[in-house]
N, C-alpha and C positions, 0 to 999 in steps of 0.2 A: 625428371619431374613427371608426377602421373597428373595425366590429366583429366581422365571421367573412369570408371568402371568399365566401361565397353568402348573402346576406342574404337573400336573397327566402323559401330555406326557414324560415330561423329565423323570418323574420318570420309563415308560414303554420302555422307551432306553435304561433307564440305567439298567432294569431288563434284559433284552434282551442280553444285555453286560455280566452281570454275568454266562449267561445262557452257551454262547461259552467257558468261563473260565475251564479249566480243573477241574478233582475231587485235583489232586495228585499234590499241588501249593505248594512252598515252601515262608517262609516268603515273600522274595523281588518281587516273584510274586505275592502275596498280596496284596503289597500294589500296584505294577502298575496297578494289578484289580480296587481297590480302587480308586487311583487320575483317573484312566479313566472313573470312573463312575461319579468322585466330579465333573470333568471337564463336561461331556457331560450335568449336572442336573444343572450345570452356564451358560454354553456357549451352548448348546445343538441348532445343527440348524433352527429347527423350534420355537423356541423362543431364540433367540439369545442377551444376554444383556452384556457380560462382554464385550465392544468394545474394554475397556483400554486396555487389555491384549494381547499383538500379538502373533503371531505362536511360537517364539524362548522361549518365557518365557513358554509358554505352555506344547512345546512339552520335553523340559530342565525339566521340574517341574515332567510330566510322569515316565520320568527315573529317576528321584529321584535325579537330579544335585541340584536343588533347594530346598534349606530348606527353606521352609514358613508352616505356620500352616494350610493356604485351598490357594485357587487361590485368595482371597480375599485381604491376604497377598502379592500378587508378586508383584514384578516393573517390569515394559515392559524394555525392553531391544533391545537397539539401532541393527541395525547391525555388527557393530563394536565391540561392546561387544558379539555380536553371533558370530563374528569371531573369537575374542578369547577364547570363551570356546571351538570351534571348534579345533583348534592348541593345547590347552592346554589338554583337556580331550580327545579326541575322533583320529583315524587313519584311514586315506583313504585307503579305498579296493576296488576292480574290483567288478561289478556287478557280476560276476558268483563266487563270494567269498562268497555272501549273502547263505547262509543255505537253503536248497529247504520244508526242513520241520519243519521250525522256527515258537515254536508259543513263545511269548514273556513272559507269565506267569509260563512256563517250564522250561526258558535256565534262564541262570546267563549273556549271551552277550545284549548286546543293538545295535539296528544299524541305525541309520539318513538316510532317502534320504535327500539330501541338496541341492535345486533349485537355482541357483548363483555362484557367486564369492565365493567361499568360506572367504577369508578374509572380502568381505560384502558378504554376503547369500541372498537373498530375502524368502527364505520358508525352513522350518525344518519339516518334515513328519516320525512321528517314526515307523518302520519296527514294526508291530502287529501280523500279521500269514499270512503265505507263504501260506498255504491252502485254503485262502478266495479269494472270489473276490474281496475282497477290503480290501488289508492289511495293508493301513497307515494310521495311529492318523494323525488329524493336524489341526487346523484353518485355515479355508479360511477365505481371507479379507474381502469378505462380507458377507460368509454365517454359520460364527459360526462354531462349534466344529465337525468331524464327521469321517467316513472309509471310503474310497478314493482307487478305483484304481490306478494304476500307469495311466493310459490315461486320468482317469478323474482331477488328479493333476496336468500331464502337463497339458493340455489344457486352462487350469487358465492362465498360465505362457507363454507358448512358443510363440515369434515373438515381446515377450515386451522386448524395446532395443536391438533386436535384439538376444532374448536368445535360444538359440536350444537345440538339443539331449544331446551337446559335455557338456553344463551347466546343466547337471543335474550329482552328484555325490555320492555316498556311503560312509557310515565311521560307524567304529564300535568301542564302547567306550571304553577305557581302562578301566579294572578290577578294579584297583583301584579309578577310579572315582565315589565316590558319594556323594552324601548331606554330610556325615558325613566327609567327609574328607576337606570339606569345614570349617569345625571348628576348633578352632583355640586348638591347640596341649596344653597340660599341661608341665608347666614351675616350674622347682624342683630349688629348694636354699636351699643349705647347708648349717646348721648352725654351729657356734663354739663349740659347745657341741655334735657334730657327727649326729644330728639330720637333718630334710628337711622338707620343708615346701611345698605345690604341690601349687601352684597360677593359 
């Protein structure tokens, strides 16, 4: 599978990536190591190809909302459906709620900056380490996968339709929200002979 024109860069982002990752990563931070590396070596800004894929399926897929086998796997996903996974998995918090020494491959929490309406969103940016200068995951519309200060993310956004400070919002995912619980639960049938059958 080819994955960009210039692999070598993508590939030296995505080393780079590895590099900031702690020694002491429990599974679940693993794998957000991992899809953040799969993402930046597809979408990766300087060679930028997966266009189909927008920010929500992206940033959803990091935290591990989204079961697919690579980002090759996803469907883009409307606003609307990023409004309901918003309502459905994730809780609005106060900006001074965010953890001041969050790195993302450490904790078990997830946290969205969310640009918009929440019931339609325009931009999902996933909280990556409070320590950096540039702590959010996220697709720009034009410019591919990458780490984003909070200034340099508004600034994409702010004054379209009129969006300001007050539209920009936090949310941190509920515990039980993940890929796996996406899947669909096992269905027991008891049979006449005291036995059960798992379907």
């Amino acid at each position: 599978m080819q994955i960009n024109q210039n692999g070598a860069n993508a590939v030296a982002v995505a080393a780079k990536t590895r590099e900031k990752m702690p020694a002491q990563m429990d599974a679940a931070g693993l794998i957000v190591a991992s899809r953040i590396d799969e993402v930046m070596l597809m979408c990766g800004r300087r060679h930028f190809l997966y266009d189909q894929i927008g920010n929500f399926a992206i940033a959803l897929y990091v935290m591990g909302l989204l079961d697919a086998q690579d980002i090759t796997a996803l469907d883009d996903l409307e606003s609307e459906e990023a409004g309901t996974f918003l309502s459905e998995y994730f809780t609005q918090i106060s900006k001074k709620d965010l953890p001041s020494d969050y790195t993302i491959t450490q904790s078990k929490d997830r946290y969205l900056m969310v640009i918009g309406d929440p019931l339609f969103p325009l931009h999902f940016a996933v909280l990556t380490d409070t320590q950096s200068r540039r702590p959010f995951f996220s697709k720009l519309r034009y410019f591919g996968c990458g780490f984003d200060s909070f200034e340099e993310l508004i600034s994409d956004f702010l004054g379209e339709d009129g969006l300001s400070y007050r539209d920009i919002r936090y949310f941190k995912m509920k515990r039980r929200a993940t890929a796996s619980s996406n899947l669909p639960a096992n269905i027991y049938i008891v049979r006449d002979d005291g036995g059960y059958l798992v379907v």
